[in-house]
C-alpha positions in Angstrom: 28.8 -5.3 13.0 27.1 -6.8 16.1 26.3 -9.3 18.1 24.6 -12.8 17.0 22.3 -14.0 19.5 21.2 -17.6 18.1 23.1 -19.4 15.3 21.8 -17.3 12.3 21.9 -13.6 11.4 17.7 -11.8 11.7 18.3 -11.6 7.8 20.2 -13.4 4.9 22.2 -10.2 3.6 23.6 -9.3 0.1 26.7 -12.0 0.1 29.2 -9.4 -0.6 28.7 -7.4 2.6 31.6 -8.1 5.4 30.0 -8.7 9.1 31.8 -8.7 11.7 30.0 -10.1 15.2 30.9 -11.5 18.4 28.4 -14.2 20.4 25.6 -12.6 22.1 25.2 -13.9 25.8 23.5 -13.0 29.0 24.4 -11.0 31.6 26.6 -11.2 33.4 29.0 -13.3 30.3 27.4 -9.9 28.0 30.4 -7.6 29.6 32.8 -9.7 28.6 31.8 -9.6 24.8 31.0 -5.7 25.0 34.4 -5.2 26.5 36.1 -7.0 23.2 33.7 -5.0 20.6 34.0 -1.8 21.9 37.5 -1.1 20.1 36.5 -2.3 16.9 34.3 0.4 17.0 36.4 2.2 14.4 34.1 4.9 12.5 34.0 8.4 13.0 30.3 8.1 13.2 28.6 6.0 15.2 25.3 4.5 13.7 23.3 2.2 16.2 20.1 0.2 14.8 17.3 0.1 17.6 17.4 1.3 21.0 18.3 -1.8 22.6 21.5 -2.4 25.1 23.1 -4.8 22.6 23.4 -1.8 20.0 22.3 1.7 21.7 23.5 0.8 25.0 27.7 -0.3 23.4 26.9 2.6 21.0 26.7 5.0 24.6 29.6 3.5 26.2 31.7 4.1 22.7 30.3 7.6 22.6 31.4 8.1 26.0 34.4 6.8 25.7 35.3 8.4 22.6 33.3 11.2 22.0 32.3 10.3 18.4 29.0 11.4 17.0 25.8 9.1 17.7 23.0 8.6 15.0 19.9 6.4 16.3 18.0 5.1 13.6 14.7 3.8 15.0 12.7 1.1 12.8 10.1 -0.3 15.9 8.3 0.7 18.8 10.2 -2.1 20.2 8.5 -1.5 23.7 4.7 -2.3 21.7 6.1 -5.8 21.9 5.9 -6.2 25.7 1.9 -4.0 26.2 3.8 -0.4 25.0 3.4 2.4 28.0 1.2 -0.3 30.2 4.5 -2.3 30.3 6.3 -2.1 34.3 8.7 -3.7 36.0 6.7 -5.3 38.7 8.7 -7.3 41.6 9.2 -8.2 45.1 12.8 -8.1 46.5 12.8 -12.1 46.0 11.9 -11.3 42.6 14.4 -9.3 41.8 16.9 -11.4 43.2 15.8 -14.3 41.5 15.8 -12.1 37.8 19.1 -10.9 38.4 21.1 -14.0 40.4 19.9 -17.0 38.6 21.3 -19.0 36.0 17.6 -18.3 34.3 16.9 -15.5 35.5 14.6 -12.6 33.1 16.9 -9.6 34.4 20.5 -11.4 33.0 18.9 -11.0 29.2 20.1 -8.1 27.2 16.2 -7.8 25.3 14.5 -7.5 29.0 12.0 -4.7 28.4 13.1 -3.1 31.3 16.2 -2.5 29.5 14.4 -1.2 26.2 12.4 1.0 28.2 15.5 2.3 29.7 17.2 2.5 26.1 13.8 4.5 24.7 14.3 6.6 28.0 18.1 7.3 26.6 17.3 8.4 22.9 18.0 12.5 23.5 21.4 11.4 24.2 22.2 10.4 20.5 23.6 13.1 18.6 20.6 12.6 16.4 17.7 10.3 15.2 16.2 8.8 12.3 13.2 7.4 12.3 10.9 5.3 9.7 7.5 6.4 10.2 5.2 9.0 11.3 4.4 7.4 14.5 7.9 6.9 15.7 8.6 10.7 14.7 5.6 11.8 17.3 6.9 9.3 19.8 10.8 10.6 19.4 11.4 12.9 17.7 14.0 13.0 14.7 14.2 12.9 11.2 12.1 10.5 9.1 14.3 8.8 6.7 12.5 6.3 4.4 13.5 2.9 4.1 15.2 3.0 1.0 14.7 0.2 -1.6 17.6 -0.6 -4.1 15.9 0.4 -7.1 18.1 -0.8 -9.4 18.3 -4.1 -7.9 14.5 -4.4 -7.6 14.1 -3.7 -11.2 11.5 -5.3 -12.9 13.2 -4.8 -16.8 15.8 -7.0 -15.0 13.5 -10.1 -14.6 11.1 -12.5 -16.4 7.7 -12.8 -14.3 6.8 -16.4 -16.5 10.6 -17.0 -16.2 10.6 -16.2 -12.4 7.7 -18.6 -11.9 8.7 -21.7 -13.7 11.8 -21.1 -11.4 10.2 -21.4 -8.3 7.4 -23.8 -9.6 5.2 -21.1 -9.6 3.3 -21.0 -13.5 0.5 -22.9 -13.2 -0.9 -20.8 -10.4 -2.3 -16.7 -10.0 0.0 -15.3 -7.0 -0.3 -13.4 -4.0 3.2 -13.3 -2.4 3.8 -12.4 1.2 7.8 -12.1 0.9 8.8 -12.2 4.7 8.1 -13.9 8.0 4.2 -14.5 8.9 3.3 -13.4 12.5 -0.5 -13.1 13.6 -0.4 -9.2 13.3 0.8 -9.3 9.5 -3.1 -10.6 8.6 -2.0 -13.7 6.3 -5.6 -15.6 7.8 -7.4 -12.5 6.5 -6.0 -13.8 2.9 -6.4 -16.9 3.5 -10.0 -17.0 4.6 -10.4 -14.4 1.4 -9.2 -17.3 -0.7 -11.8 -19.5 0.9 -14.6 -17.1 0.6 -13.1 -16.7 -3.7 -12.6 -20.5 -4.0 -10.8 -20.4 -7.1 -8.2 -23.6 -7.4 -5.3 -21.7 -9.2 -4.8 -19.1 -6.6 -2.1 -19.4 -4.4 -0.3 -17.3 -1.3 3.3 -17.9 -1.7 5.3 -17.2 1.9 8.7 -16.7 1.3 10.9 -17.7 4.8 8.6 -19.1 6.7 8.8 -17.4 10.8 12.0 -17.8 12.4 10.1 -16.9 16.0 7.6 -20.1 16.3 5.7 -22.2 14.6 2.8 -20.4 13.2 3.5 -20.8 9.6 3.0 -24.4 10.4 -0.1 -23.5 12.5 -1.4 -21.6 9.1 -0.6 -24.4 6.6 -2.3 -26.9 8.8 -5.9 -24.9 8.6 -5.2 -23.5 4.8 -2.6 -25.7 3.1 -4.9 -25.9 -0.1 -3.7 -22.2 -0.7 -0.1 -21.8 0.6 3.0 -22.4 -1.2 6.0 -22.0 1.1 9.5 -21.2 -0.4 12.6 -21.0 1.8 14.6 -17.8 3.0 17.1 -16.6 0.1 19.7 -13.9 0.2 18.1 -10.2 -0.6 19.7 -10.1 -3.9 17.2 -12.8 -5.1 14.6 -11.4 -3.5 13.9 -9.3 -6.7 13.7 -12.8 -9.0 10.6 -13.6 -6.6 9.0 -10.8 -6.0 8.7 -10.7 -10.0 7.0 -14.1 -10.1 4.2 -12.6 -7.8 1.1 -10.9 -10.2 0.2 -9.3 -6.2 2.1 -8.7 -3.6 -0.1 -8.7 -0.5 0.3 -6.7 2.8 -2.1 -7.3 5.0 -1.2 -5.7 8.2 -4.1 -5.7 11.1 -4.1 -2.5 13.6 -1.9 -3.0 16.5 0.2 -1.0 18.2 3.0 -3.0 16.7 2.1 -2.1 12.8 0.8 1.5 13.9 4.8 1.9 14.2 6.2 -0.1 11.2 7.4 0.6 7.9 6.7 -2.5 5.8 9.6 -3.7 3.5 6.9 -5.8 1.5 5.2 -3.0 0.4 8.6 -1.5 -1.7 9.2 -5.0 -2.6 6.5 -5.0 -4.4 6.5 -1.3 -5.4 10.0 -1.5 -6.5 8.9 -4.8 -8.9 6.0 -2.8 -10.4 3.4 -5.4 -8.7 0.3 -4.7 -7.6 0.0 -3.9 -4.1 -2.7 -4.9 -1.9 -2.5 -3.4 1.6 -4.5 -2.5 4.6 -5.3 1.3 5.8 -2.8 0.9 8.9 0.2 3.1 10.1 1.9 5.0 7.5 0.7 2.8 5.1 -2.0 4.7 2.9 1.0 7.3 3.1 3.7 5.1 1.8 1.7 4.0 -1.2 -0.3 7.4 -2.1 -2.6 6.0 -5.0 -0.9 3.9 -6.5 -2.0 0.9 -4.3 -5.4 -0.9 -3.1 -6.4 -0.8 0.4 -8.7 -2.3 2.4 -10.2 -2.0 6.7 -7.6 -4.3 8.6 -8.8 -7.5 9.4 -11.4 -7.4 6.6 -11.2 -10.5 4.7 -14.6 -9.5 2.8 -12.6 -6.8 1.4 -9.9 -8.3 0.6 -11.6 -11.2 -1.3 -13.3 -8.2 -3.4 -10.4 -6.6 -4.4 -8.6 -9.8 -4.9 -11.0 -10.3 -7.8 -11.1 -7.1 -8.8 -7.8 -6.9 -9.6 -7.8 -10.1 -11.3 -10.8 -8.7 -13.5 -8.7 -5.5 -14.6 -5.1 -6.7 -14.5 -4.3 -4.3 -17.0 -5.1 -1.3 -15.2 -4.1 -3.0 -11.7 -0.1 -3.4 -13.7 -0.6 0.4 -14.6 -0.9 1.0 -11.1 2.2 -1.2 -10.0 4.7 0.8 -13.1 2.8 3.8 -10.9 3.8 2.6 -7.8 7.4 2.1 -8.8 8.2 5.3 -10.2 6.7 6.5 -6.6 9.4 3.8 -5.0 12.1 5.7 -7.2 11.1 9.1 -5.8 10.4 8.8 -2.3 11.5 5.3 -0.9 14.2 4.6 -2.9 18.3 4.4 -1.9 18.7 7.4 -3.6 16.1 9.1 -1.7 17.3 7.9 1.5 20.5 9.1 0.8 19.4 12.4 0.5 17.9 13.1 3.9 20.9 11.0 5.6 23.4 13.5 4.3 21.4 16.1 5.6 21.5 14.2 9.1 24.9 14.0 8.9 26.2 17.4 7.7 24.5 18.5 10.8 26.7 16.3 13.6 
């Protein structure tokens, strides 16, 4: 349950899962809505996704309200978005009464920064935290709780790889799949510009959704549209049926403050689906996939290029290492997994 700011949800979800949302709206019309949620906040535990006023901030006023126990799972360093710790309010009074009294004004949206640094100054008050990295433990504290993956969903004895890609009009090319939203961060030019360096005319990057924030898939098939195959957003229980048709999944983050933080779904996508997993040595990356991926420097399309090839060269070892990197997925990153540590969390409230 939340509240939908835009006309679609962030993600398509599984389509038996009930949501329940109200609009999202500026201040000051944002009471209004809050004031209608907050009783169909029925749970005896209250779980709130990100420190932001639109879930953190109604997840306070409920706790307040009702005293029911507060869990803050944290999945960004959503303040890296706006500069991190250099981020300030900066304003004149005229300022500040134009933020806060016009129609347009930056202060009357729920995502200001200010109010996310104000959430992230908030987070001892939840009864406890989960975080999905290493970083985001240093930075608040909490339990890490891995991302879990459905496992038995993202199966690969469930699927057909050649099936999967005459599906998708995938089987006359090799495949790197990117299976989310490109942003510049994410490092889909350093792939790219590899693919230029290999020149090899049946390789193809597959983006699956395209960027729901701007046009930069656009910008990137303009420049490299020899290379890119672009297939539409599907529900996550497809997801698995593509992910087989990929023979790499590629997960080229570069090193920002942004990635530092994250917990890349792509890489148990492809961990999950027994694909080999080309990454970058960012975050909690190297972590995630132990040694049973290949990494390269961020922003190192060289690199990449090489072990592009390489793992073209030796695909039968490279598919050792992806049945290698599931039974990791199974272990540590798994549902099951997750599971584990949440109970913990909870038995504690």
């Amino acid at each position: 349950m939340g509240f939908l700011f835009g006309n679609n949800l962030y993600r398509n979800l599984p389509s038996e899962l009930n949501v329940y949302n109200l609009p999202g709206k500026n201040f000051p019309d944002f009471f209004g809505e809050i004031h209608k949620f907050l009783p169909k906040i029925n749970g005896d535990i209250i779980y709130a996704i990100k420190p932001q006023i639109a879930s953190f901030g109604v997840a306070l006023l409920k706790k307040i309200f009702s005293q029911k126990a507060l869990i803050l799972d944290i999945d960004d360093w959503e303040l890296s978005w706006y500069g991190g710790d250099d981020w300030h309010y900066r304003f004149t009074p005229k300022q500040l009464v134009r933020d806060l009294f016009k129609s347009d004004g930056a202060l009357r949206n729920p995502y200001h920064p200010l109010y996310v640094k104000w959430m992230e100054g908030l987070v001892n008050s939840a009864d406890a935290v989960t975080v999905h990295t290493k970083f985001l433990q240093q930075r608040f504290g909490g339990t890490f709780v891995p991302n879990g993956k459905d496992t038995a969903l993202f199966d690969p004895a469930r699927y057909d790889a050649e099936s999967s890609r005459n599906r998708y009009g995938l089987s006359e090319y090799r495949i790197l799949m990117f299976p989310g939203a490109p942003r510049p961060y994410k490092g889909l030019e350093d792939v790219l510009i590899a693919l230029d360096k290999i020149n090899q005319p049946d390789l193809r990057l597959v983006i699956v959704g395209g960027s729901p924030y701007d046009d930069y898939d656009r910008q990137l098939q303009r420049k490299w549209g020899r290379w890119i195959i672009k297939l539409p957003k599907y529900p996550a229980d497809i997801m698995p049926d593509l992910v087989a048709a990929a023979h790499i999944v590629v997960v080229p983050q570069r090193d920002t403050p942004e990635t530092r933080a994250q917990f890349p779904l792509k890489l148990t996508d492809g961990m999950a689906m027994a694909k080999p997993v080309l990454s970058t040595r960012v975050g909690d990356i190297p972590k995630i996939l132990g040694d049973t991926g290949y990494l390269v420097d961020p922003a190192c399309p060289e690199q990449i290029a090489e072990q592009i090839q390489w793992i073209f060269q030796n695909l039968e070892s490279a598919n050792q290492q992806g049945i290698n990197a599931r039974k990791r997925c199974v272990e540590h990153y798994s549902i099951e997994a997750m599971a584990s540590v949440l109970k913990s969390v909870i038995s504690q409230l």
